[in-house]
N, C-alpha and C positions, 0 to 999 in steps of 0.2 A: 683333355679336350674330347667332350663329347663326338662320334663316328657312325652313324650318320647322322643330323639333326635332328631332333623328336618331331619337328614342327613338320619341316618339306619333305624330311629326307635326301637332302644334299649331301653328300660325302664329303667334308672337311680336307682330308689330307687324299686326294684325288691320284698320287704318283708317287711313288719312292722320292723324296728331296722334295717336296713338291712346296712344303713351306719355308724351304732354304732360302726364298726371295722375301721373307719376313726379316732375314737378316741383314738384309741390307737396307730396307724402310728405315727400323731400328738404326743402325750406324750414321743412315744420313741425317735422320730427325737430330740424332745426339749431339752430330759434327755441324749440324746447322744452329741446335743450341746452344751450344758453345762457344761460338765465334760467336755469335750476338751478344752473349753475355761477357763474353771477352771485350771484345771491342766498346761496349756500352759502360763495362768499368775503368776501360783504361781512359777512354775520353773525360768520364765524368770525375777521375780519381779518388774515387769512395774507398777504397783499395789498396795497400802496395801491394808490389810484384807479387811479396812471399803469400800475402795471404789472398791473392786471387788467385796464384796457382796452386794453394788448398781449397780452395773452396771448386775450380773447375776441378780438380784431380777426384776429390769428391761427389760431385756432379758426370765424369765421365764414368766412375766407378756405380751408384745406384742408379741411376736414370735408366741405363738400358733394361738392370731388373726390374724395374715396374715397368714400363714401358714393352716389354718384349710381347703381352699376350693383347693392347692395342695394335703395332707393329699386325701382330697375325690376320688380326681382323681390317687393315689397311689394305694389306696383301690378297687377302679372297676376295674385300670389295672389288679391289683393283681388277681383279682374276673375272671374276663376274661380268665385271663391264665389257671386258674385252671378249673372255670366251665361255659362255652363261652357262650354267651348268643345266641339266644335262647335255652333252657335246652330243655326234653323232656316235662314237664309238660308246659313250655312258649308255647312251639310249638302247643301243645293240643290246649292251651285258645286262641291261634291266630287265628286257626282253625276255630274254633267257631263263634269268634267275627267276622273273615274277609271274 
């Protein structure tokens, strides 16, 4: 992952852990598609047990690897919104350095 962007110059990974909240986007996205998919076979019985729970064991297994670097980009959107880059302390060390 590109540090800083070519484009703005935003700094991506902003703090030591700072995309560790990409981890959890990821998990819930997963645990949310799962239960949908769950539920949506057991009602319609396309399905038995065995081969629904190969096919989510499946689906719990690659989904997060493709999914992990949208996940990232959920995450800084979200980050953005709430606290836009540069902060006050970013603006300081730009200061400095530029």
């Amino acid at each position: 992952m590109n540090d800083p962007c070519a484009q703005c110059g935003r700094r991506f990974n902003r703090a030591p852990g700072y995309l560790l909240g990409s981890i959890y986007v990821n998990y819930g996205v997963t645990a949310v598609l799962v239960v949908v998919i769950y539920f949506g076979c057991y009602f319609t019985e396309t399905l038995t047990s065995k081969q629904l729970l190969a096919v989510l064991t499946g689906l719990i297994v690659v989904f997060p690897l493709w999914f992990f670097r949208y996940a990232r980009s959920i995450w800084i959107a979200f980050d953005e919104l709430f606290d836009p880059w540069p902060n006050e302390q970013e603006s300081r060390e730009l200061e400095k350095s530029g």
